[in-house]
C-alpha positions as CSV (number, residue, x, y, z in Angstrom):
1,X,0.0,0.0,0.0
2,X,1.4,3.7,-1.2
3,X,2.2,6.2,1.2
4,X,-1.1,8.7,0.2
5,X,-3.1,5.7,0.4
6,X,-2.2,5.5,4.2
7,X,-2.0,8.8,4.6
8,X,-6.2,9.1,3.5
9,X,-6.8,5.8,5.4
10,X,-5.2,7.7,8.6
11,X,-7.1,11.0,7.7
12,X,-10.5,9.0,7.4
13,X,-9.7,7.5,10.7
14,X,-9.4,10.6,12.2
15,X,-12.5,12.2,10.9
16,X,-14.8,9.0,11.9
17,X,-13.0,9.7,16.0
18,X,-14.2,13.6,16.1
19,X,-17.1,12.9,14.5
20,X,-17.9,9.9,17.2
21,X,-16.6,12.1,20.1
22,X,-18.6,15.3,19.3
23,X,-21.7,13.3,18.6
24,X,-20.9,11.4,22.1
25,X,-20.7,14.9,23.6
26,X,-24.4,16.3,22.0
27,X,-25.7,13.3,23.4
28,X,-24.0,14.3,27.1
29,X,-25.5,17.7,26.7
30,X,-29.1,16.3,25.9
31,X,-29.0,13.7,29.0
32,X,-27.6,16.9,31.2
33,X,-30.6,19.0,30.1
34,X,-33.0,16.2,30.4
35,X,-31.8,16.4,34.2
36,X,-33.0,20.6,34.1
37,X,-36.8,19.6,32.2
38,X,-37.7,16.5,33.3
39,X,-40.0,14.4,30.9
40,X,-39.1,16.5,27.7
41,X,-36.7,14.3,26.1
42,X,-38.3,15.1,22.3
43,X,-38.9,18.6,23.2
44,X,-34.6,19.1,24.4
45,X,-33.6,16.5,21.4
46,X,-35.8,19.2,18.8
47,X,-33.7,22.3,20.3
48,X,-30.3,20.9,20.0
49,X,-31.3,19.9,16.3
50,X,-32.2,22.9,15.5
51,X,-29.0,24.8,16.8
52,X,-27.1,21.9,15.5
53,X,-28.5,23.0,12.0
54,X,-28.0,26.9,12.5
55,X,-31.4,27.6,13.0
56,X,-32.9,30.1,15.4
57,X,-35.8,28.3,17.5
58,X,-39.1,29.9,18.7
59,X,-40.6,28.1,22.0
60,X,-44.7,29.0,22.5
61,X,-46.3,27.5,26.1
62,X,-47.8,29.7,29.1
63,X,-46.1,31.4,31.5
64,X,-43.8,29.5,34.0
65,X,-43.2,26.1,31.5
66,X,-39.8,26.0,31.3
67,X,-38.7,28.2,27.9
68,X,-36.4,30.6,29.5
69,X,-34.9,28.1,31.6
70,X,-34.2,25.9,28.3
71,X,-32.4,28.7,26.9
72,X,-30.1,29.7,29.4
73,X,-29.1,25.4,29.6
74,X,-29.0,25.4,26.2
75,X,-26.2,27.8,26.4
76,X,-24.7,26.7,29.4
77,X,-24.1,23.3,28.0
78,X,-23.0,24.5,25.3
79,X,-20.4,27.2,26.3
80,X,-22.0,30.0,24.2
81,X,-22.0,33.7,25.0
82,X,-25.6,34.2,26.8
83,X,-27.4,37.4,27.1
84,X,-31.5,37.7,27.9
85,X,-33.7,40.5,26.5
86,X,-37.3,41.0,28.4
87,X,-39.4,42.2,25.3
88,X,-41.9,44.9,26.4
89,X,-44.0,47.3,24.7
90,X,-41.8,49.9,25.1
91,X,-38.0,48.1,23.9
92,X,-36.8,50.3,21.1
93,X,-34.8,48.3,18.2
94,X,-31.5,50.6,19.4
95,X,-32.0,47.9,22.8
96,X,-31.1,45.0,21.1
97,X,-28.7,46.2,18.3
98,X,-26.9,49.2,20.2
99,X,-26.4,52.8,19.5
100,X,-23.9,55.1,18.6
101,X,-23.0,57.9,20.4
102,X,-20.7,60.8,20.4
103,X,-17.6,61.1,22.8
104,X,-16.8,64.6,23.9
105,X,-13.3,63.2,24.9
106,X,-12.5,61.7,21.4
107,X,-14.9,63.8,19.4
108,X,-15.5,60.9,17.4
109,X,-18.6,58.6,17.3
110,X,-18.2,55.3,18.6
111,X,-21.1,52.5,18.1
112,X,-22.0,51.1,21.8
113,X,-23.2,47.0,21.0
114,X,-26.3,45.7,22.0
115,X,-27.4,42.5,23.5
116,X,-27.5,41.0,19.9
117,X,-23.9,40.5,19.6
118,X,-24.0,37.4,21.7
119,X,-23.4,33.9,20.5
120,X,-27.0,32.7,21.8
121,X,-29.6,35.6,22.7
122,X,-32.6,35.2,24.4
123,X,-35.5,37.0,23.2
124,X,-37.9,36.3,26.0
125,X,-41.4,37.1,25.1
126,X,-40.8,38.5,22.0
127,X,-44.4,39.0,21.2
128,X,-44.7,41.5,24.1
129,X,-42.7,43.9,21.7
130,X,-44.1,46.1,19.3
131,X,-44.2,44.9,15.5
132,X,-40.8,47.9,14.6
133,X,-38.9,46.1,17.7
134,X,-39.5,42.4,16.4
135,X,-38.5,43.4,13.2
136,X,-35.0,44.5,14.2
137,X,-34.0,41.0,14.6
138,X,-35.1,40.1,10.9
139,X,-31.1,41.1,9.5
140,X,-29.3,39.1,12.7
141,X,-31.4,36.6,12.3
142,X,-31.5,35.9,8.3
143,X,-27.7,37.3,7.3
144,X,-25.7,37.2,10.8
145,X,-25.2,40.3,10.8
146,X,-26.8,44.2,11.4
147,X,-26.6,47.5,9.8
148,X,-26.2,50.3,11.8
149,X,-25.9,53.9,11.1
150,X,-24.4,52.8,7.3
151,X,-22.1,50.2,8.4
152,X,-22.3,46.4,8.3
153,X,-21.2,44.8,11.7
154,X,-20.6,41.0,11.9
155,X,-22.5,38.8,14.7
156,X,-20.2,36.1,16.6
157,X,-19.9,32.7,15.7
158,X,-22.1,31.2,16.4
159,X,-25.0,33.1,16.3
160,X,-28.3,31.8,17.8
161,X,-31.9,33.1,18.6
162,X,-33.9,31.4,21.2
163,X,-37.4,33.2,21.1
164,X,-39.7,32.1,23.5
165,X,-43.7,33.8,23.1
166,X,-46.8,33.8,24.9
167,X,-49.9,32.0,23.5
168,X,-51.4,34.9,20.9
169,X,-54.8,34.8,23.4
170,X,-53.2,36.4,26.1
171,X,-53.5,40.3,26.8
172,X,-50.6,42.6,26.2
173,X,-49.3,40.2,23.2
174,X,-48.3,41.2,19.0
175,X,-49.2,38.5,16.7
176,X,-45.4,37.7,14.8
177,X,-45.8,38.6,11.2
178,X,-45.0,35.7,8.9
179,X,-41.7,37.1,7.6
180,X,-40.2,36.7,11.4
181,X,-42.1,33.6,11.5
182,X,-40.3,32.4,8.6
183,X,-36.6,33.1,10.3
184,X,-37.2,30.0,13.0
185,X,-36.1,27.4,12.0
186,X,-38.2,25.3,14.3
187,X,-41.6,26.0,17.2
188,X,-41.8,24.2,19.9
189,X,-44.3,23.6,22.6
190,X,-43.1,22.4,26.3
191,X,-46.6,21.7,27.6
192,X,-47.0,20.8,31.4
193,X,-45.3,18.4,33.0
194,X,-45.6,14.8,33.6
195,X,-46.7,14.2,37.6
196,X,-42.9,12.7,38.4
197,X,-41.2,15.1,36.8
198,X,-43.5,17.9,38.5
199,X,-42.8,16.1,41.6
200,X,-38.9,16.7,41.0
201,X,-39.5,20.3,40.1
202,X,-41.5,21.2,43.4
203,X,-38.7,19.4,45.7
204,X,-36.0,21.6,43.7
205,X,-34.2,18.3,42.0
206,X,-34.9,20.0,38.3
207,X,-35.7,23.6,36.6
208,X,-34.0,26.6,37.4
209,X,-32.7,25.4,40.9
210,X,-30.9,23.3,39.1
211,X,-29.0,25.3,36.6
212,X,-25.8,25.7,38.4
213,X,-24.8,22.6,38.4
214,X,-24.9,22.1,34.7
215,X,-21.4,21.6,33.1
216,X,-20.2,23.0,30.3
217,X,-19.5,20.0,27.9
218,X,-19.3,21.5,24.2
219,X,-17.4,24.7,23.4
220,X,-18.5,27.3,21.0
221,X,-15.8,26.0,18.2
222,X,-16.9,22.8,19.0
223,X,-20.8,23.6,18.3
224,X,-19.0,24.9,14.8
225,X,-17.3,21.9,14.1
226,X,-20.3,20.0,14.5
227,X,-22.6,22.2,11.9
228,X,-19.7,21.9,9.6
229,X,-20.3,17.7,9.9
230,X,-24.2,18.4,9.6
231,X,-23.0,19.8,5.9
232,X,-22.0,16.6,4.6
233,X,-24.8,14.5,5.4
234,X,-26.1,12.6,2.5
235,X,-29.9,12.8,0.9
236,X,-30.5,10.9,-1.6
237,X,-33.1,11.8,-4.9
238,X,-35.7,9.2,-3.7
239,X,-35.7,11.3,0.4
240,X,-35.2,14.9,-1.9
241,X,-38.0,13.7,-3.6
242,X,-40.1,13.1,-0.4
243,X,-39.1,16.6,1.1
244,X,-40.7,18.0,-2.5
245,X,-43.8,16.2,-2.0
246,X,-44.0,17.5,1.6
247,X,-43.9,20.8,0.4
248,X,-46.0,20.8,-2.6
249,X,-48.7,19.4,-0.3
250,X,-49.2,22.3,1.7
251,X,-49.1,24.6,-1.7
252,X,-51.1,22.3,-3.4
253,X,-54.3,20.4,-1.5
254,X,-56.2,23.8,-0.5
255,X,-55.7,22.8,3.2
256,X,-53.7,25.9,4.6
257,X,-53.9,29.5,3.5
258,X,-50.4,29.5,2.2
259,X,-48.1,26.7,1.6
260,X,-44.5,26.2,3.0
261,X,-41.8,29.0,0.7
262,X,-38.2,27.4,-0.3
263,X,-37.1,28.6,2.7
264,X,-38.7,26.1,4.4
265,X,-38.0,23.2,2.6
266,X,-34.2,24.2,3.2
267,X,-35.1,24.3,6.7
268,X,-36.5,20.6,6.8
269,X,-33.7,19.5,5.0
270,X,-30.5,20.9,7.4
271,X,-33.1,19.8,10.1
272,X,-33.3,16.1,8.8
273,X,-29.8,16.2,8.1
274,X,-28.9,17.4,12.0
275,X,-31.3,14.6,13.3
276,X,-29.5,11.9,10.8
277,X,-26.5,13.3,12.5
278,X,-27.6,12.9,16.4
279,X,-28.5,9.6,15.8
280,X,-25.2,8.6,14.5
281,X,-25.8,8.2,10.7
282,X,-24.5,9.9,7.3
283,X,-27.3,9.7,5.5
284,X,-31.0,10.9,5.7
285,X,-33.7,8.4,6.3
286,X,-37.7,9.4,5.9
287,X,-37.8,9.0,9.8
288,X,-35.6,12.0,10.1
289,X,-37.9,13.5,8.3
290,X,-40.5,12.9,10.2
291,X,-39.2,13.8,13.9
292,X,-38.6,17.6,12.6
293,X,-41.5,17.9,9.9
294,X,-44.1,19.3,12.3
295,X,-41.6,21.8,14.1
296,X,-40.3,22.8,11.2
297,X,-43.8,23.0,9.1
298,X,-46.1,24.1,11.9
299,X,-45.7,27.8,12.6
300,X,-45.0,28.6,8.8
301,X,-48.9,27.4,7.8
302,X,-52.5,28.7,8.8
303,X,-55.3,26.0,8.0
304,X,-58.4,26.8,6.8
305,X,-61.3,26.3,8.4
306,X,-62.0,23.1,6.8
307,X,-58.1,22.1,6.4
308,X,-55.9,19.6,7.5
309,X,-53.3,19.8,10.2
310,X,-49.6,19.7,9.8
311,X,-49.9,16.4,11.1
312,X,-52.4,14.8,9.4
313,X,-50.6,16.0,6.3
314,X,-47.5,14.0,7.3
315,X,-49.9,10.9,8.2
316,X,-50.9,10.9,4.4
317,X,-47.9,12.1,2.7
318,X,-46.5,8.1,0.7
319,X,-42.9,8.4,1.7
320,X,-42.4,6.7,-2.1
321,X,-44.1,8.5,-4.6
């Protein structure tokens, strides 16, 4: 055997050892935040996959579920750069990009960042904000970067949203038009508890109380490397083809006002590829599909009255066509 023929055998074998140790460490960070929200395996597995595929991630429950205190493990785990914005009625978009400002002892202007250049920023009951203050996260969120004052200013690396809302019925609350809809990559709902993990909650063994004991276990570069493996995941014609027939379903049976834009169909395709990923494989199968099609699909389609639900589409979609 020639020398280069080694040498690729060798680099192979080094690829296949960080790919198997970073996967081992996602997996430590999901059983450490399984240990903060009880009962909410899917729910935690959904979030990582969705960071995993650079997507921002919007969480809708009542008050006092759990979505902030995902975030802020979420990061933690992760060893991102956290910061937490309160969305009110009166935040200004200068809150969350920054400002500029003039100094009298330079006589210069000099730009003052916000909270959105943070690796992972929380935007805690964003629908509490006016429709101009939601709307200031439409550039950070879609190009990684923001425009301020004429010049272009880079986010870090990574950059994340975690959104979480209120349900729309409650007072005081802005629907999210559909182009901010659009920029998360996945909804998710926590819903209440089971009764043991409630019981675990009320004696302090999980939730916030328990957020100081969570390691850090990935680093930011890390998290990168990882995304850059989610890249090169393989899907084939025949699961493209599925994904195609997904979409066109929504645009096409007359259930939902609007059916899902390109967007989306790129965003349930890095989201099948992140789940192929987590579960150890280099290649899509229609079951990856499946575990992100409904937070992926969900909060990017309005039924009609007499319409299907995102669901029920998937239930009748044939995987071969």
């Amino acid at each position: 055997m020639s020398r280069h023929e080694l040498l690729k055998i060798a680099v192979s074998h080094i690829k296949r050892t960080t790919v198997f140790l970073l996967m081992n460490e996602v997996n430590q960070c999901i059983q450490a935040l399984g240990q903060i929200l009880r009962g909410k395996d899917q729910e935690i597995r959904l979030a990582v996959c969705c960071l995993l595929a650079k997507g921002h991630l919007l969480i809708e429950d009542l008050p006092g579920m759990g979505k902030t205190t995902l975030a802020h493990a979420l990061a933690q785990v992760m060893g991102l750069g956290y910061q937490r914005v309160q969305f009110t009625s009166d935040l200004l978009p200068a809150d969350i990009i920054g400002v500029t400002v003039f100094d009298k002892n330079t006589s210069a202007f000099e730009f003052h960042s916000g909270p959105v250049f943070s690796q992972l920023l929380l935007a805690d009951e964003i629908n509490r904000a006016s429709p101009r203050t939601q709307s200031a996260l439409l550039e950070a969120m879609e190009e990684r970067q923001v425009s301020v004052d004429g010049h272009t200013r880079i986010l870090p690396e990574p950059f994340f949203v975690v959104a979480t809302q209120n349900p729309v019925f409650q007072e005081g609350t802005f629907p999210l038009p559909e182009s901010q809809l659009d920029r998360f990559l996945m909804r998710l709902e926590l819903g209440y508890p089971d009764t043991e993990s409630e019981k675990a909650i009320l004696r302090g063994e999980a939730g916030r109380n328990e957020l100081g004991s969570l390691p850090e276990i990935l680093t930011a570069a890390q998290l990168v490397e990882a995304q850059n493996q989610i890249l090169s995941i393989h899907l084939g014609d025949m699961l493209l083809d599925y994904v195609m027939r997904l979409v066109s379903s929504t645009r096409e049976a007359g259930y939902f006002i609007t059916g899902l834009s390109p967007r989306a169909g790129l965003a349930l395709v890095q989201a099948a590829k992140a789940w192929a990923w987590m579960d150890g494989r280099d290649y899509v199968i229609p079951e990856d599909v499946q575990a992100v099609f409904v937070a992926v699909a969900d909060h990017r389609l309005k039924e009609r009255e007499q319409g299907k639900s995102v669901r029920e589409l998937l239930a009748t979609t044939q995987v071969m066509g």
